[in-house]
Structures are given as C-alpha cells and as structure tokens.
C-alpha positions in Angstrom: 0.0 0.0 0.0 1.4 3.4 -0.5 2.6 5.8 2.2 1.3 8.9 2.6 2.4 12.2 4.4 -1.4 13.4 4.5 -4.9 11.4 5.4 -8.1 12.8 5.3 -11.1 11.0 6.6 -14.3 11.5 5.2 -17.8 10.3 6.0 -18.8 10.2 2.0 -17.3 10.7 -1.0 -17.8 14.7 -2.1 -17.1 15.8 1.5 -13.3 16.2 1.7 -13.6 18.4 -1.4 -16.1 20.5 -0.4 -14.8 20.9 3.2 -11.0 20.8 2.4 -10.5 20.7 -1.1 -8.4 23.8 -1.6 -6.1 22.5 1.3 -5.8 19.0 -0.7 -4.7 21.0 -3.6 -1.7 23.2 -1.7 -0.3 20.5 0.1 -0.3 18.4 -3.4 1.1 21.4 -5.3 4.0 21.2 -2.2 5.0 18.0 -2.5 2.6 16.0 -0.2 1.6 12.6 -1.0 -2.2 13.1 -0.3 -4.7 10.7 0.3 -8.7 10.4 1.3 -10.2 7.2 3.2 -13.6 7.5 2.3 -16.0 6.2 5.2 -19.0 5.3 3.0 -20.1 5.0 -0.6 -22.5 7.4 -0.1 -24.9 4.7 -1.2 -27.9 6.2 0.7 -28.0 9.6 -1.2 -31.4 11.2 -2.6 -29.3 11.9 -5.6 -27.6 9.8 -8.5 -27.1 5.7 -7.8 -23.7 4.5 -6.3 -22.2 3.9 -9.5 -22.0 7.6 -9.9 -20.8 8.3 -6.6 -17.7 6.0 -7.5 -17.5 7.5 -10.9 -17.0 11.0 -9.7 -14.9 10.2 -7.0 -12.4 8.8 -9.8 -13.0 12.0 -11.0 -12.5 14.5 -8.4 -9.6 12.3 -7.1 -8.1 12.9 -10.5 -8.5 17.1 -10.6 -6.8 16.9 -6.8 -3.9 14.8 -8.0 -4.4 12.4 -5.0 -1.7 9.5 -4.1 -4.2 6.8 -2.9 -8.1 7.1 -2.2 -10.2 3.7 -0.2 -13.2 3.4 1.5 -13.8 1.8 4.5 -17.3 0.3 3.4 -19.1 1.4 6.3 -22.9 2.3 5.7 -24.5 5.1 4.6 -26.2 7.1 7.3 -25.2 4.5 9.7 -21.5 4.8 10.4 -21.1 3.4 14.0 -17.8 3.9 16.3 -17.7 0.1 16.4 -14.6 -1.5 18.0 -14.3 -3.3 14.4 -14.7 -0.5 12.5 -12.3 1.5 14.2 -9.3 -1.3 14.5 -9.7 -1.3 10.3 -9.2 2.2 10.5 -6.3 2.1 12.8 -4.6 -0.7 10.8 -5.0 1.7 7.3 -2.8 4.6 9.4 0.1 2.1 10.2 -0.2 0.6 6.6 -0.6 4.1 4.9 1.8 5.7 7.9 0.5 9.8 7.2 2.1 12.3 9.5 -0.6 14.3 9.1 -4.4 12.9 9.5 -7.4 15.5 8.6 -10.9 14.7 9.3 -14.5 15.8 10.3 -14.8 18.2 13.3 -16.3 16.1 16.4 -19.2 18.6 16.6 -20.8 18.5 13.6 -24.7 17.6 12.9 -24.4 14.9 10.3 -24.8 11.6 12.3 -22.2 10.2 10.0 -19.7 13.2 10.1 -19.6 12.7 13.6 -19.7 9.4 14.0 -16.4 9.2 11.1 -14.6 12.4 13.6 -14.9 10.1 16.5 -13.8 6.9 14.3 -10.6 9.1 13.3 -9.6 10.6 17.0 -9.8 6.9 18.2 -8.1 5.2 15.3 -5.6 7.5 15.6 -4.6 7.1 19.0 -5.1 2.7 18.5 -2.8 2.9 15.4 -0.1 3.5 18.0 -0.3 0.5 20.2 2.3 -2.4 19.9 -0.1 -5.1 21.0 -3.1 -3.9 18.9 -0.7 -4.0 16.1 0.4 -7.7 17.0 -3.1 -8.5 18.0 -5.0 -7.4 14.4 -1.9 -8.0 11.7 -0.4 -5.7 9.2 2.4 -2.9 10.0 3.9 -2.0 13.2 2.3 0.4 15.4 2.8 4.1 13.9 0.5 6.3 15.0 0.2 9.7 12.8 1.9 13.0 14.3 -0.8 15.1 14.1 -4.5 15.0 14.1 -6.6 18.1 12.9 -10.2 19.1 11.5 -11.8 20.6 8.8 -15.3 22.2 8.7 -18.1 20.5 7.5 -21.5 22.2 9.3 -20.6 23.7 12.3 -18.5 26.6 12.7 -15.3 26.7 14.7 -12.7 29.6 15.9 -9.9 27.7 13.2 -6.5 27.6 14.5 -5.2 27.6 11.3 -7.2 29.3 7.7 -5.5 27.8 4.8 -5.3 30.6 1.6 -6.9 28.7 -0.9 -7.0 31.6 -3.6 -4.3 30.0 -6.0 -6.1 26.7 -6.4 -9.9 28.5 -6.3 -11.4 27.1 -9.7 -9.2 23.9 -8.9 -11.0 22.9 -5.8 -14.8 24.4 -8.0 -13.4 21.6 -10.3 -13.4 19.0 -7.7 -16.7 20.2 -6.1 -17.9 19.8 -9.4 -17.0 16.4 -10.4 -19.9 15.6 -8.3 -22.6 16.5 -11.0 -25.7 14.3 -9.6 -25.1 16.0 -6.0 -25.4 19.0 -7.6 -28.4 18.9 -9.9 -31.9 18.3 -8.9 -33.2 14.4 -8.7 -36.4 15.3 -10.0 -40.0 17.0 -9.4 -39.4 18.3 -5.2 -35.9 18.5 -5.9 -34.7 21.7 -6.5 -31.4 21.4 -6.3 -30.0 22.8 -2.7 -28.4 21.1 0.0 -30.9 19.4 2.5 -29.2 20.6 5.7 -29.1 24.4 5.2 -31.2 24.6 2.0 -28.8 26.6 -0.4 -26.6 26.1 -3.5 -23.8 23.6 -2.3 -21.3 25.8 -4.6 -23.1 28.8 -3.3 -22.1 27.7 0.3 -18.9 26.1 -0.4 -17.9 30.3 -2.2 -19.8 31.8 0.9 -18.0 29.8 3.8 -14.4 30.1 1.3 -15.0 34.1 0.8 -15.4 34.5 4.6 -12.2 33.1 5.9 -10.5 34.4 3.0 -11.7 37.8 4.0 -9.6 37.0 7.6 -6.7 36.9 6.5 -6.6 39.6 3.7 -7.4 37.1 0.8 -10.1 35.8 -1.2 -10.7 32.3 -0.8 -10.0 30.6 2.5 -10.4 27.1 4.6 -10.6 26.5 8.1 -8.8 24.2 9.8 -8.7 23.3 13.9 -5.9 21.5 15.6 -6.9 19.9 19.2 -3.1 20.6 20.7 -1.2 23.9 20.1 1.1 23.3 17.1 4.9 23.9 17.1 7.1 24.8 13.9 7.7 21.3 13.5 4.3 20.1 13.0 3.5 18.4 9.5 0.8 20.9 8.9 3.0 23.7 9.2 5.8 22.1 7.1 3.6 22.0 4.6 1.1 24.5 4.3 4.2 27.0 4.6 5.2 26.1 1.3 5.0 29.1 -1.0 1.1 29.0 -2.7 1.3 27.6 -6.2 
C-alpha cells in the first residue's frame, strides 16, 4: 500500500472536497503525497445511484492529483464507532503511515460526520499501540503525528485558515466532479443542500469568501488542531510552502 504524508477522513465521497479541497490541492502542489479514506459509498443519497458516486470520485480524485483514495465500506447514514470499525481504521494509518491525518470536526450535525470524527480521533490514538498492532496483523504500530479538522456544518474559531486563492477554480473543479449531487433528482428537488437549503457551490464560495476575508485574501479554509502546534508540526511544514 502506498505511504502517505497526509490522510483525510471523510464520512462520503464529495465531502473532503467540499470541506478541504483547496487544502488537498496546496499540500499536493507542495509535494505531499495526499490521500482520502472515504467512510461510506455514499450509497444512501437522494441523488444519482452509487455507480455515480464512485465515478465522480475517480474523478475529483483525479482534478486533486491524489496519491491513494479507499473506502472503509461502512454504511450510509449509519456509520457506527464500532470496535471493528475502528481497529480497520487504525490498521490503514500504520499501513498508509501519514504524519498528518485531517478529518471531520467532532461537533458536527451529520450523524455520520460525527460518528467518522470520533472513528478518526480513536483510530488515531489505536494505530499507535504495539499489541493492537500484534493482535490485528499488518504494519507495526505508527501512529500519525498530528491529528486536525476541517469544517463540515458547524462553525469553529480555526486555528489555522488555509489561503486557498491559488487553487480556487481547482477545488470548484473537484466540487464539481460531483454533478448528480449537484443537480436536482427530480420534481421536489430543487437542487440545494438538504441541511441548510442553499446552492452547495453557493455555500462552499460563501464559507471560502469569509475566511478568505480574515486573513486579507479571497478564498480561505478553516482548519482546527486539538493541541497547540509547534514549527515542527506536519501541517505547518507543509502548508508554509510558497502557494502555487
């Protein structure tokens, strides 16, 4: 399996890019080997079948220039912090061995964003136990050096906002890839997100114009870290990168 320097967890494919898409797309452009463990297939979705989901997935991992992408095959709307789910989890970070792991925020109202933010925080802290590693088989226990969050639905003071400005259309690209989540499914459909009711581009430019605004750009992600971060963190190393 290849080894990454950066993991994002995602509860469904379509999330990571909305959420942290623009951040995908500077650490690539730095040198990062970048990759997304999809939780679910995304199989329970009012809109397009799961052959689509997996087609534009191919897709949008494609326009991000991603190193690996998996899935986790969890269920739709039904992830669970189950002690099996989470020891799979665990054993992909010491076989893909990121310094860096991004997921969900743990407060977030999307049963299954949640649930995949609590599946990261305690994957990541299993994937560094000797035993579990002897115990469940594969790689040596390596757990990641950092673990951080991107914003999904709820709003968080960031401790870090990623200028996303050089990669803009890049990430709109990504977004986009996901045409059936994006277009009405038919007559009641009309086309906005279910949670909040608008555009999901509209939102994705609304929450990106915002924290760009911040910190004296355009286009901005946010992005929390649970422990204060040195110089020496991963994240820093390569999100101060010159922006591409």
């Amino acid at each position: 399996m290849t080894e990454l320097d950066v993991l994002l967890i995602a509860a469904h494919p379509d999330d990571a890019e909305i959420s942290a898409g623009g951040t995908i797309l500077r650490l690539v452009d730095a040198g990062a080997r970048v990759g997304i463990l999809d939780i679910t297939r995304g199989e329970m979705g009012t809109r397009g079948t799961p052959e689509d989901r997996a087609a534009e997935a191919a897709k949008a991992t494609e326009v991000l220039g991603l190193a690996w992408r998996g899935n986790l095959e969890q269920p739709d709307g039904r992830v669970q912090v189950t002690v099996d789910a989470r020891e799979r989890l665990a054993k992909h970070l010491r076989e893909l061995r990121p310094e860096l792991v991004l997921s969900h925020h743990l407060d977030d109202p999307h049963p299954d964003h949640e649930a995949s933010a609590r599946l990261a925080k305690e994957a990541w802290y299993l994937s560094g136990l000797k035993q579990l590693a002897k115990i469940t088989g594969g790689p040596d226990a390596k757990r990641p050096a950092q673990l951080a969050h991107f914003q999904s639905h709820t709003q968080f003071e960031p401790t870090f906002i990623v200028d996303i400005e050089p990669v803009w259309e890049r990430k709109r690209e990504a977004v986009l890839a996901y045409a059936t989540q994006l277009e009405p499914a038919g007559t009641g459909d009309d086309g906005k997100h279910f949670l909040y009711g608008v555009d999901i581009l509209e939102r994705v430019e609304t929450k990106a114009r915002a924290y760009g605004e911040r910190i004296g750009g355009r286009y901005g992600e946010p992005i929390l870290c649970r422990e204060p971060v040195s110089f020496a963190s991963p994240l820093v190393k390569w999100l101060a990168s010159p922006a591409g």
